[in-house]
C-alpha positions in Angstrom: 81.9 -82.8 -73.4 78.3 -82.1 -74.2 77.0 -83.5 -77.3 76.0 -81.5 -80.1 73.5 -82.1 -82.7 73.1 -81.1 -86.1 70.5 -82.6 -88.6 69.3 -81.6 -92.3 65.7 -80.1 -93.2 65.1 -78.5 -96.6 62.3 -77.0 -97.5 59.9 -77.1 -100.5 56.8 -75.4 -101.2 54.0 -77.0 -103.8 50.3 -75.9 -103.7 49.2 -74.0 -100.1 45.9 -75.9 -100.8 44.6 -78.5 -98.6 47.9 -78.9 -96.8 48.0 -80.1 -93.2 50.2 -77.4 -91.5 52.1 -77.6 -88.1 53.8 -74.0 -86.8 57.1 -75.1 -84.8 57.9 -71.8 -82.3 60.8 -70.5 -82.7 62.7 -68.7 -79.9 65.1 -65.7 -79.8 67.8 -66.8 -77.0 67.6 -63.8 -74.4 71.2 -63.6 -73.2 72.9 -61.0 -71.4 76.5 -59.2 -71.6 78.4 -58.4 -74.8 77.7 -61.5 -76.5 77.0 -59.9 -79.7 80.6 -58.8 -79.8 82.8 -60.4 -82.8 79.6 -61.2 -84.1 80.7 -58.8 -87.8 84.1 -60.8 -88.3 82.0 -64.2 -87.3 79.4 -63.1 -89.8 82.8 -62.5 -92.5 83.9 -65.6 -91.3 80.8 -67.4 -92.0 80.9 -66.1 -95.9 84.7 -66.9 -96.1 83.6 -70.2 -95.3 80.1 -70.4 -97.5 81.9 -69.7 -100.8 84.8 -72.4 -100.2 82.5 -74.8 -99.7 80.7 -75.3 -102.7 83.7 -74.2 -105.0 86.5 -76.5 -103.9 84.5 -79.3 -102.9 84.1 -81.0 -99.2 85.5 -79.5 -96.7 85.2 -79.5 -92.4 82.4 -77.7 -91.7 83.2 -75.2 -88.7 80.6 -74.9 -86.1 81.6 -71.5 -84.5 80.8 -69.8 -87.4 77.2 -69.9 -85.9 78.2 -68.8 -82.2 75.8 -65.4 -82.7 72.8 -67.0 -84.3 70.0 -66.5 -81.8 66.9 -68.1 -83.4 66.2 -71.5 -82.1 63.6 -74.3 -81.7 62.9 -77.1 -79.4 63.5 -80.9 -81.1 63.3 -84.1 -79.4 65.4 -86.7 -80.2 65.1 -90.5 -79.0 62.3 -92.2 -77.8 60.7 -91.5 -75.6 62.2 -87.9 -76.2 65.4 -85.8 -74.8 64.8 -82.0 -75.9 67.1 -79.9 -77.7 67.6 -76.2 -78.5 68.9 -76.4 -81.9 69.8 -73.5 -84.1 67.8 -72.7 -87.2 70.7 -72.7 -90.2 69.7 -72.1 -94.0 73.5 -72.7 -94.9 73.9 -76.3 -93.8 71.8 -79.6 -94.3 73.9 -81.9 -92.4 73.0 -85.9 -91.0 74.5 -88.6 -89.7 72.6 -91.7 -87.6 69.3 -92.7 -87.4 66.8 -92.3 -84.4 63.5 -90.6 -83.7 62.8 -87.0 -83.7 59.7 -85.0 -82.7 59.5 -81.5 -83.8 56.2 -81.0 -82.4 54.0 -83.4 -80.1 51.9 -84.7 -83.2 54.6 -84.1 -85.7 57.2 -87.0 -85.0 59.5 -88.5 -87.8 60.8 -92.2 -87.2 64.7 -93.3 -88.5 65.1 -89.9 -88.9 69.3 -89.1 -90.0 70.6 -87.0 -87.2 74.5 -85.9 -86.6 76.9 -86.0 -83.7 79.2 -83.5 -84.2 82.9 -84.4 -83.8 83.8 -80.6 -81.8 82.0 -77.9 -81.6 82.6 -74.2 -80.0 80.8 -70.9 -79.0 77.5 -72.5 -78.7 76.3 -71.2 -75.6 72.7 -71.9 -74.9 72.4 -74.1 -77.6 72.9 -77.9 -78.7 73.1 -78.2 -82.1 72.1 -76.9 -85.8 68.5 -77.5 -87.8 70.5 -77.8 -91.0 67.5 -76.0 -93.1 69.8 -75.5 -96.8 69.7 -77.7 -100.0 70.5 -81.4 -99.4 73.2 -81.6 -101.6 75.5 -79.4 -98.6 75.4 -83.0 -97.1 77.6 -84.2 -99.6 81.2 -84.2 -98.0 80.0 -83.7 -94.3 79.0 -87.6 -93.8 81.4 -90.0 -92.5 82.6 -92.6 -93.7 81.1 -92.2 -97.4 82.0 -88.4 -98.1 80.1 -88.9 -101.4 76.6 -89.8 -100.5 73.4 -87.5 -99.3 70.7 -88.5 -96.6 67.1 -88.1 -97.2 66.1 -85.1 -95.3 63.7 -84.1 -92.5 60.9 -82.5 -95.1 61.3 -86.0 -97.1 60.4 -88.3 -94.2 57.5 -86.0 -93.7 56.1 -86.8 -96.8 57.3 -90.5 -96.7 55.8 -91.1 -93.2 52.3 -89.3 -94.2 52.9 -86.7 -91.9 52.5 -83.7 -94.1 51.3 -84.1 -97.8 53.7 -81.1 -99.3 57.1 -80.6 -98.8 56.5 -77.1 -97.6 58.3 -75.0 -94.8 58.5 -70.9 -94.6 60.4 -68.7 -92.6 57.9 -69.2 -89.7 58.6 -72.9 -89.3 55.6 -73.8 -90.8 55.9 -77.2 -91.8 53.6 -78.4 -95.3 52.1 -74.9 -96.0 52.9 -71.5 -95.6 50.8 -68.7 -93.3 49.5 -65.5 -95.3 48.0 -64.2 -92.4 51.7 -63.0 -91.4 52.3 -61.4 -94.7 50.8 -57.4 -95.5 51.2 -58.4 -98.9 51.4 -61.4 -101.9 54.5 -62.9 -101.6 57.4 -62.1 -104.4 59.4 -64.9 -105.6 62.6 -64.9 -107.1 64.2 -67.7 -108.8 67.5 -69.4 -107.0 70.6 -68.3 -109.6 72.5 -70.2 -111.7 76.1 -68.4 -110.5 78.0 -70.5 -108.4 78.9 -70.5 -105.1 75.7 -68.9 -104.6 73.7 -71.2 -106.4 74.6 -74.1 -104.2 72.6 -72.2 -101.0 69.3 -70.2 -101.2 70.7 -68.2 -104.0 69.1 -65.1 -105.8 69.9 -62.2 -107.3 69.5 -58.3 -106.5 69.4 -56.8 -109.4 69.8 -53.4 -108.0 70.3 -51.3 -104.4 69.8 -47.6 -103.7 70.5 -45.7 -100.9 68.6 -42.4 -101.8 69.9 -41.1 -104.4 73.0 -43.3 -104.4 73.6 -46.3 -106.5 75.0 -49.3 -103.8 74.2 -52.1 -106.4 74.5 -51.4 -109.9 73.5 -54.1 -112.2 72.1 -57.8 -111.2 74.6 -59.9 -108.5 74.1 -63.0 -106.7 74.1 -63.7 -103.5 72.7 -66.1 -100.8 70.0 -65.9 -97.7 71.0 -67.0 -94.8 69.5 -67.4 -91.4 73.0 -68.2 -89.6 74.6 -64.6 -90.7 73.4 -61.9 -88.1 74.2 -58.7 -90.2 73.2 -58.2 -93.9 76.7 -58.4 -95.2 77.4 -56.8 -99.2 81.0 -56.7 -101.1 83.6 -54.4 -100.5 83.0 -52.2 -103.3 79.5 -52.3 -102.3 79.7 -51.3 -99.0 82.4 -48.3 -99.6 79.4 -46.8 -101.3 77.0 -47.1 -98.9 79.2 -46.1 -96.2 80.2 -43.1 -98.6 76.8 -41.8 -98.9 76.3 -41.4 -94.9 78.0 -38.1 -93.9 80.3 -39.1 -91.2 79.5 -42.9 -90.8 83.0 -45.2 -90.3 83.5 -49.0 -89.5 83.7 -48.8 -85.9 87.1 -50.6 -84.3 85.9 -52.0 -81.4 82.7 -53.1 -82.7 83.3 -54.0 -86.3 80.0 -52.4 -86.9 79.5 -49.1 -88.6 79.3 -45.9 -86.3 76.9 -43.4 -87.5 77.3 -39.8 -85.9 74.0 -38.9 -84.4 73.5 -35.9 -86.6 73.0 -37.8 -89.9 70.3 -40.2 -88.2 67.8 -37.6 -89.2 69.2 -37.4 -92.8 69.0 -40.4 -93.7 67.7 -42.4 -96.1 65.6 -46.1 -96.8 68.3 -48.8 -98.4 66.1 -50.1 -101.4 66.7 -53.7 -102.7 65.6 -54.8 -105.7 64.6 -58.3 -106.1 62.8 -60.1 -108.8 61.2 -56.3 -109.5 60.2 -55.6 -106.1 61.6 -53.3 -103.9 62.3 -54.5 -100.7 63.3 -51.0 -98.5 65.2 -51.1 -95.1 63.6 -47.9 -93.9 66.5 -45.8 -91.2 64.5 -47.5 -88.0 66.0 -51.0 -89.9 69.0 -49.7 -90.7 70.5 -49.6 -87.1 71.2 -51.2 -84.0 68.5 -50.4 -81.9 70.4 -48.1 -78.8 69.2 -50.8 -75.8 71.3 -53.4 -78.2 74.4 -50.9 -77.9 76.0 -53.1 -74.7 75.3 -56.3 -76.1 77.4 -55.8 -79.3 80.3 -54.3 -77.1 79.3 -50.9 -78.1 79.5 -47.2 -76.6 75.8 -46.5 -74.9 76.5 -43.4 -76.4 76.6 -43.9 -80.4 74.4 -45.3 -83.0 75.8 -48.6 -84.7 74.4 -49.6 -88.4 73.1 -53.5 -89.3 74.7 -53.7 -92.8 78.4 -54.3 -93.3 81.0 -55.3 -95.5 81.6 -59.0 -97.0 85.0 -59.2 -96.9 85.6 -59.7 -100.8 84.7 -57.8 -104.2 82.3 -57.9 -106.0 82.5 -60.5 -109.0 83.0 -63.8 -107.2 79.6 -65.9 -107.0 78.2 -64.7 -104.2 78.3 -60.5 -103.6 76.0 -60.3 -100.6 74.2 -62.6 -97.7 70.5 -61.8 -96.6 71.0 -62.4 -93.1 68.6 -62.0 -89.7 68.5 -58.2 -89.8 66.4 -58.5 -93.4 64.4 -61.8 -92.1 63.6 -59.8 -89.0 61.2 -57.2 -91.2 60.0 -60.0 -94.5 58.6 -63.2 -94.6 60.6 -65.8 -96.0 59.6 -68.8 -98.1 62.4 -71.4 -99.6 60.7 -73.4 -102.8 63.0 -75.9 -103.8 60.5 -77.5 -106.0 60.3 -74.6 -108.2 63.6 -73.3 -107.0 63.0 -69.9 -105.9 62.9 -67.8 -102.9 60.1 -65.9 -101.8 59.7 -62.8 -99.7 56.6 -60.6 -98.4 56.0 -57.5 -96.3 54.7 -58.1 -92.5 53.6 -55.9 -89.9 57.3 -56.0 -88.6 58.9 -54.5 -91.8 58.3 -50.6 -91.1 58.5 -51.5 -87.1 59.8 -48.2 -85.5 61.4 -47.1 -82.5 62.7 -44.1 -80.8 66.0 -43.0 -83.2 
C-alpha cells in the first residue's frame, strides 16, 4: 500500500515589513468523471467530525473526509528529495517522525516532524495532507505520547533562519503576505472564544442576507476551512436560504441544491457579515458552474447551488464552515499571533460566467 503523508504547518502573520517571502504554487487536481459526487455528505461528514474533535478530546482522525479537496502543492521529503502532492488542510496540523522537507528549492527545513499515516482512503491523485490548522490539533494524533504537540513547519522556518516571520496567506506565501492579489485592505476578524469552533480558524458572522431575507440573524461561530468543498451553514440556517429561492430543493442524487432555471435571473447576492464587512457571494458565486454539472454526478440540464446544509442546528459551537467555494473569490490570511483571520476582495471575487 502506498504511503501517505501528513505533516503540520500553522500559520502566523507579524509585520509584512522586510520579510523574506517564498510563493509555494498551488495546484487544482484536474480530474475527470463524477468525482465530485458524495462530495456534500463528505463535506457533512467532515463537520460531524470537526466538532467531535475538539469537544470530546482525541480521537482517530479519518483521512477520507478529505477525498474531494482538490488544492494541492508539491513537498519533498528526504534527502536528496522524493516529491509529494500533498493536500492543503486548515482543519488538521498533524506530525510524526523527523526528516527533511523542501517546500520550495531554496526553502528547505531540516528534522522537520512528518507523519505516516496508519490507512488512508479516497485519496486519488494525492499522497498526503499539509496539516495547515492550529498546533494544538496535534494533540491526540501522535503516537505513542497522545499528549504532546510537535513544533510545526512555520516554527522550524523561523528556527532555521529561513524566514524571519511566521507568516503564511491563503496563497502559500510563506513569511509575508501578497497585496498585489487583494482589490482591497484586508479585514480581519478575531478567532472566537466559543468552542468547538475556537479550536480551528474560528470567527464569527455576525449576520447573513439573502436579499431581503434574514439567513443569519445575530453573531454565530464557525470555522474556515480549506478541506470542506461547499460553504456549509446549520440547518435552520439553510431552510431559510433555501426558502427564499422560488423553487430551489436539495437535489437527491446530488446532495446539492437544484435551482429551477427560471429563478437564476431573480436572484439575489448572499451577504456575509464579518467583523463589519460584508463579504457578498454575488448569483455567478452562488452556483455550480454548468461545465461542472457531470463532475458532481449532476443532470447537464439543471443548475446546482455551492451552499448547503451543516447537518446540525444552530446553537452548538460551530454554525457554519467557510469552505473552497468562499476561498475561491477572497484572499485569506490566518494570524495566529494576533489570533484573527483575515479576508480581502481579489479580481476573482465578482468573476462571472454565462448563467
Amino acid at each position: 500500500m502506498r504511503s501517505f503523508i501528513a505533516f503540520s504547518l500553522i500559520p502566523l502573520l507579524t509585520s509584512a515589513s522586510a520579510l523574506a517571502l517564498f510563493t509555494v504554487p498551488l495546484t487544482k487536481l484536474q480530474r475527470t468523471g463524477t468525482y465530485l459526487k458524495g462530495s456534500p455528505d463528505a463535506d457533512r461528514a467532515r463537520a460531524a467530525f470537526l466538532k467531535r474533535r475538539t469537544a470530546s478530546g482525541p480521537v482517530a482522525i479519518p483521512a477520507t473526509n478529505l477525498a474531494y479537496v482538490q488544492y494541492t502543492t508539491r513537498v519533498g521529503i528526504g534527502n536528496p528529495p522524493t516529491y509529494y502532492n500533498l493536500v492543503i488542510d486548515t482543519g488538521s496540523s498533524n506530525t510524526f517522525y523527523l526528516d527533511q522537507v523542501t517546500l520550495a528549492p531554496n526553502l528547505v527545513i531540516t528534522n522537520q516532524s512528518i507523519g505516516d499515516a496508519l490507512s488512508n482512503a479516497g485519496f486519488q491523485g494525492v499522497d498526503g495532507i499539509v496539516g495547515v490548522g492550529p498546533v494544538d490539533l496535534t494533540l491526540g494524533t501522535l503516537s505513542p505520547d497522545m499528549n504532546a504537540t510537535r513544533p510545526t513547519v512555520m516554527n522550524n522556518l523561523v528556527s532555521q533562519g529561513l524566514i524571519k516571520n511566521k507568516v503564511l496567506d491563503g496563497a502559500l506565501t510563506y513569511g509575508g503576505t501578497d497585496s498585489s492579489l487583494c482589490e482591497d485592505e484586508s479585514m480581519y476578524a478575531p478567532v472566537t472564544d466559543t468552542y468547538p469552533a475556537a479550536g480551528y480558524w474560528g470567527i464569527n458572522i455576525t449576520s447573513c442576507a439573502y436579499g431581503k431575507h434574514t439567513v443569519i440573524r445575530s453573531s454565530t461561530a464557525g470555522i474556515v476551512d480549506t478541506g470542506t468543498t461547499l460553504i456549509l451553514i446549520a440547518d435552520d440556517f439553510f431552510a431559510r436560504y433555501l426558502h427564499a429561492i422560488p423553487g430551489a430543493k436539495v437535489d437527491s442524487i446530488t446532495g446539492l441544491i437544484e435551482i429551477p432555471q427560471r429563478s437564476i435571473s431573480s436572484m439575489h447576492s448572499l451577504n456575509f457579515t464579518i467583523a463589519g464587512r460584508v463579504f457578498s457571494l454575488d448569483v455567478a458565486a452562488q452556483l455550480i458552474p454548468k461545465d461542472q454539472n457531470t463532475a458532481w454526478g449532476g443532470d447537464v440540464k439543471k443548475r446546482y447551488g455551492v451552499v448547503n446544509h451543516l447537518g446540525s442546528p444552530s446553537g452548538q459551537g460551530m454554525d457554519f464552515i467557510i469552505g473552497q467555494k468562499f476561498l475561491e473569490r477572497y484572499y485569506s490570511v490566518f494570524d495566529a499571533d494576533s489570533k484573527r483571520v483575515g479576508f480581502a476582495r481579489t479580481n476573482h471575487t465578482f468573476s462571472t460566467y454565462q448563467l
